[in-house]
Chimera marker file (.cmm) of the C-alpha trace (Angstrom):
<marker_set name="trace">
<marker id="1" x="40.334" y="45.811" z="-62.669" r="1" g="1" b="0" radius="0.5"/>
<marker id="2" x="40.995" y="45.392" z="-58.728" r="1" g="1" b="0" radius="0.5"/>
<marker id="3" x="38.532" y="46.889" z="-56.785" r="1" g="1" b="0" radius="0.5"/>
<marker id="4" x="38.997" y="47.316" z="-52.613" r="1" g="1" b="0" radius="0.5"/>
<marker id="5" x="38.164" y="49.824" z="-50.140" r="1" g="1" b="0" radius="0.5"/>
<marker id="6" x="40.114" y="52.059" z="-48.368" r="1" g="1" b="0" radius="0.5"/>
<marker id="7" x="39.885" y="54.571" z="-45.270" r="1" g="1" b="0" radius="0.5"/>
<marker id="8" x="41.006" y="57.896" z="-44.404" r="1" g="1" b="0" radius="0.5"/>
<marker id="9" x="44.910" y="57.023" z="-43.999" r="1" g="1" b="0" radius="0.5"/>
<marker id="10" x="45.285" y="54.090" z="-45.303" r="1" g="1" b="0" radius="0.5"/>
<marker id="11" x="47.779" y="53.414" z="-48.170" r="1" g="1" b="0" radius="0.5"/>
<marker id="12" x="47.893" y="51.152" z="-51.547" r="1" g="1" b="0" radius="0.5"/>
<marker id="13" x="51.130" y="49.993" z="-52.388" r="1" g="1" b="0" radius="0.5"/>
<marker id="14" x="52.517" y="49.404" z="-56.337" r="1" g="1" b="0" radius="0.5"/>
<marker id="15" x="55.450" y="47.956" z="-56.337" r="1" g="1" b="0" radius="0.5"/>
<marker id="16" x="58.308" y="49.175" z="-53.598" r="1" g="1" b="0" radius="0.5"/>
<marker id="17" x="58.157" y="52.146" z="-54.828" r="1" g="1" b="0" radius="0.5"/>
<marker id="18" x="54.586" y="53.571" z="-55.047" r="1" g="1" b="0" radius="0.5"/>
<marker id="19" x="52.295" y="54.914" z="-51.996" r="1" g="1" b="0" radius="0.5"/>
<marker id="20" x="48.385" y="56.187" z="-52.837" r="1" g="1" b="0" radius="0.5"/>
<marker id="21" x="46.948" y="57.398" z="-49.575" r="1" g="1" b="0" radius="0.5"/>
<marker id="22" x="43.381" y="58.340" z="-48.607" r="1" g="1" b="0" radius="0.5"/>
<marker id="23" x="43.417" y="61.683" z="-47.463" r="1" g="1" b="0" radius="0.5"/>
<marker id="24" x="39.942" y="62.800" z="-47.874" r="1" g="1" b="0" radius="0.5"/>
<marker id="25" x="36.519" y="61.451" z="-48.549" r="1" g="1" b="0" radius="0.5"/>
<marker id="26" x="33.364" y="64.214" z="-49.118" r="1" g="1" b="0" radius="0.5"/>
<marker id="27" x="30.185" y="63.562" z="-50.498" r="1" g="1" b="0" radius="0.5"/>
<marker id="28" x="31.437" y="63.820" z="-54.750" r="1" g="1" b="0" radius="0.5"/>
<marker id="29" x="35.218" y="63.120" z="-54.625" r="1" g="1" b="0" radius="0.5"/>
<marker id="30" x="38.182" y="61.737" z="-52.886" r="1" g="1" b="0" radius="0.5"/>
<marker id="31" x="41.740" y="63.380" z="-52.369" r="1" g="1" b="0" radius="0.5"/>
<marker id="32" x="44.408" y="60.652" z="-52.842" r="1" g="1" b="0" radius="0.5"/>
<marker id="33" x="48.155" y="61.279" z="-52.196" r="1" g="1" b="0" radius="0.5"/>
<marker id="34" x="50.763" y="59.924" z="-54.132" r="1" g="1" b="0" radius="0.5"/>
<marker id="35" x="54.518" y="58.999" z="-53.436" r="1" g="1" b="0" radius="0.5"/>
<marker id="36" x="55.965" y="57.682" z="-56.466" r="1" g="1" b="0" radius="0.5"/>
<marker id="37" x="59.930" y="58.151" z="-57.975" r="1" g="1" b="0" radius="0.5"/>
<marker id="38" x="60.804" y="60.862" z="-59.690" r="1" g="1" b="0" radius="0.5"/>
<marker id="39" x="61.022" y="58.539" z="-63.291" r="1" g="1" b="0" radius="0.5"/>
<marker id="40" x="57.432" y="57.909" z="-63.033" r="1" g="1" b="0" radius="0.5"/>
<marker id="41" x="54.676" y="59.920" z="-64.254" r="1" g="1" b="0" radius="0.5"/>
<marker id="42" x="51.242" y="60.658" z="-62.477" r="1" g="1" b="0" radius="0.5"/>
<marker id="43" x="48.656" y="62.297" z="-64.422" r="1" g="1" b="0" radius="0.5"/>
<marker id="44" x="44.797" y="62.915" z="-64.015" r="1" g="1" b="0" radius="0.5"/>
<marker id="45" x="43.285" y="60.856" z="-66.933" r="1" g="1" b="0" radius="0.5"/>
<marker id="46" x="42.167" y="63.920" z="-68.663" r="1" g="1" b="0" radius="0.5"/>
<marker id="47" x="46.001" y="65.411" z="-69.131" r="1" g="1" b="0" radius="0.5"/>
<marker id="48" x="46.460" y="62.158" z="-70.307" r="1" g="1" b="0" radius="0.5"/>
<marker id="49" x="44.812" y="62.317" z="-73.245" r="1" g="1" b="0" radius="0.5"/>
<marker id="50" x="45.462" y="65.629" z="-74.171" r="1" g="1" b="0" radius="0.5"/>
<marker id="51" x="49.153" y="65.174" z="-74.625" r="1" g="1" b="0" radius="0.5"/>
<marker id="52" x="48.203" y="62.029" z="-76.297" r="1" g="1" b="0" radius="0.5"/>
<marker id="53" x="45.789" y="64.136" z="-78.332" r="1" g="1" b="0" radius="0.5"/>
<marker id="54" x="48.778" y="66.875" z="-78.577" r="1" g="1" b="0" radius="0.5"/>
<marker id="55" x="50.965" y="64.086" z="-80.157" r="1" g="1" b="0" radius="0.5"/>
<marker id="56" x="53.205" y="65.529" z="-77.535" r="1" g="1" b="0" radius="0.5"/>
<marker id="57" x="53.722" y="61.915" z="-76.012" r="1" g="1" b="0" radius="0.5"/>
<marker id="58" x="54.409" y="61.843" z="-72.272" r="1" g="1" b="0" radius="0.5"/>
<marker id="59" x="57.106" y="64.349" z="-71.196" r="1" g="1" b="0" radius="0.5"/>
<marker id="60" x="61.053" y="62.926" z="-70.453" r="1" g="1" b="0" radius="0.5"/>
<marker id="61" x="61.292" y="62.348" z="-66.560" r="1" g="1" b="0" radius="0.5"/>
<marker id="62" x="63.739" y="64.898" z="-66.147" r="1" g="1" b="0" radius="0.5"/>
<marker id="63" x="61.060" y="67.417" z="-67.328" r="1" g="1" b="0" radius="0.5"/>
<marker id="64" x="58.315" y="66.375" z="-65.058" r="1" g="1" b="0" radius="0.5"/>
<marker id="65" x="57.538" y="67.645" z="-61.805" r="1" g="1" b="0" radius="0.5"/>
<marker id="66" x="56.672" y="65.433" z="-59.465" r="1" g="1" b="0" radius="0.5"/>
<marker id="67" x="57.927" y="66.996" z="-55.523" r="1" g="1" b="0" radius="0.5"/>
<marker id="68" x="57.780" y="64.022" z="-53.438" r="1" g="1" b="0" radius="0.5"/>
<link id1="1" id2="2" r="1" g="1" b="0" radius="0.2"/>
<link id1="2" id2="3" r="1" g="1" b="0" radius="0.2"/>
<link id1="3" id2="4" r="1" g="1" b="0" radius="0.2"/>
<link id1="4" id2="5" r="1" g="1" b="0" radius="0.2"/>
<link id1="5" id2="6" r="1" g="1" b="0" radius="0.2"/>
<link id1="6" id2="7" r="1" g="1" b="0" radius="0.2"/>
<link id1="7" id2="8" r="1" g="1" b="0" radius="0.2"/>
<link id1="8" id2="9" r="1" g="1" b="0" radius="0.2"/>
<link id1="9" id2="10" r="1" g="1" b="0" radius="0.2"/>
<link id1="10" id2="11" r="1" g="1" b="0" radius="0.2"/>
<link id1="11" id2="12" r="1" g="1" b="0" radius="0.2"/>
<link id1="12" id2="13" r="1" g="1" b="0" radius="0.2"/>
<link id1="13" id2="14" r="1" g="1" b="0" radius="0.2"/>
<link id1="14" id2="15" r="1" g="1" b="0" radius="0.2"/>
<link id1="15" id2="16" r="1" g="1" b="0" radius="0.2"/>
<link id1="16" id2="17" r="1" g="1" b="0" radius="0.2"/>
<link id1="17" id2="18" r="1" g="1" b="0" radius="0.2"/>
<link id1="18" id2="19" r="1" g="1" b="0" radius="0.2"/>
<link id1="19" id2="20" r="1" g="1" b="0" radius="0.2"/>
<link id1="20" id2="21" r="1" g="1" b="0" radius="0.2"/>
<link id1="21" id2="22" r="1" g="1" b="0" radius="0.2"/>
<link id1="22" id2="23" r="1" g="1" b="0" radius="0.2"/>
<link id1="23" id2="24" r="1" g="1" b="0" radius="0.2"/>
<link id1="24" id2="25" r="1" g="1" b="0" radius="0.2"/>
<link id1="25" id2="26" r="1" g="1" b="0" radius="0.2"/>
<link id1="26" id2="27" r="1" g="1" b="0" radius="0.2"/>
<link id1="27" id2="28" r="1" g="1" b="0" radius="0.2"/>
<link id1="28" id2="29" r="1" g="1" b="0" radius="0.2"/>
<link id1="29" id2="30" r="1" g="1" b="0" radius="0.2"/>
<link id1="30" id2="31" r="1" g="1" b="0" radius="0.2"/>
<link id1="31" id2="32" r="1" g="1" b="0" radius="0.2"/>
<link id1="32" id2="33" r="1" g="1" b="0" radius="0.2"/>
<link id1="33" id2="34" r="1" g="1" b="0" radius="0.2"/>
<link id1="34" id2="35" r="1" g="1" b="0" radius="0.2"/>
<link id1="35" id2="36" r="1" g="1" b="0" radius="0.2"/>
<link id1="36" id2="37" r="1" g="1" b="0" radius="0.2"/>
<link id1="37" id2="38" r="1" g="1" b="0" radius="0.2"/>
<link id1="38" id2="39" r="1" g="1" b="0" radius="0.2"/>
<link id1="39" id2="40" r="1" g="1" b="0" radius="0.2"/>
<link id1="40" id2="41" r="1" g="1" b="0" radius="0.2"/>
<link id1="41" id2="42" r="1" g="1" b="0" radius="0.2"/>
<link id1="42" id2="43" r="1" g="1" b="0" radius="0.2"/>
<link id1="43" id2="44" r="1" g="1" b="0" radius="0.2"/>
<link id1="44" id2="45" r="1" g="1" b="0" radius="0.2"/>
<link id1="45" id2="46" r="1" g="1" b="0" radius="0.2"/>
<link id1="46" id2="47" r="1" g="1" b="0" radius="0.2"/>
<link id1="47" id2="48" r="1" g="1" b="0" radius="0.2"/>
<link id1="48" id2="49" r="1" g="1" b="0" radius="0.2"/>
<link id1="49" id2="50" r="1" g="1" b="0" radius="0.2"/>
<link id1="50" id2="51" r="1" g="1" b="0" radius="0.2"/>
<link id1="51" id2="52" r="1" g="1" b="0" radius="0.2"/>
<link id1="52" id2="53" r="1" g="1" b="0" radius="0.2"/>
<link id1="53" id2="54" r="1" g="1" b="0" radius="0.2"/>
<link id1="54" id2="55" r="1" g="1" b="0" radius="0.2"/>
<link id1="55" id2="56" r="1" g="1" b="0" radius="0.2"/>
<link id1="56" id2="57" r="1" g="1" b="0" radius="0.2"/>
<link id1="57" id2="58" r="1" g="1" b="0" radius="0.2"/>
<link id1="58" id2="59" r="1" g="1" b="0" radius="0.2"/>
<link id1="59" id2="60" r="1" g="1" b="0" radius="0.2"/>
<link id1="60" id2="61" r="1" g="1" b="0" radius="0.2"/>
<link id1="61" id2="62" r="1" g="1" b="0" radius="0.2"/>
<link id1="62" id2="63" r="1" g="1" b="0" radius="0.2"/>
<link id1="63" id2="64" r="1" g="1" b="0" radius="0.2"/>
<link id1="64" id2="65" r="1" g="1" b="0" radius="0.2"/>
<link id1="65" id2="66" r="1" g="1" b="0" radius="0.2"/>
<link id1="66" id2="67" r="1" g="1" b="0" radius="0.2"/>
<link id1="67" id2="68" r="1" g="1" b="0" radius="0.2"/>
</marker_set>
């Protein structure tokens, strides 16, 4: 696991085609925005599991929304 620190604004890059920016920082959570290509799916951990759970697999990237 990589582990670094990051301010308000400042980005991680995956690949070329991947962005995570700090937006927010509070007390109990941070707000993160993410830039990635439509063919790639972002979920919270918890949906995650629960379409792996669902035996619904991940969904086709056609179907997913993911406004950039």
């Amino acid at each position: 696991m990589l582990i670094i620190s990051r301010r308000i604004g400042e980005v991680l890059r995956i690949n070329e085609d991947v962005r995570i920016m700090v937006l927010d920082v509070d007390k109990h959570s941070v707000k993160l925005g993410i830039q990635a290509p439509r063919h790639v799916v972002v979920d919270r951990e918890e949906i995650y599991v629960q379409r792996l759970q669902a035996g619904a697999g991940l969904p086709a990237p056609a179907a997913q929304s993911n406004p950039q």
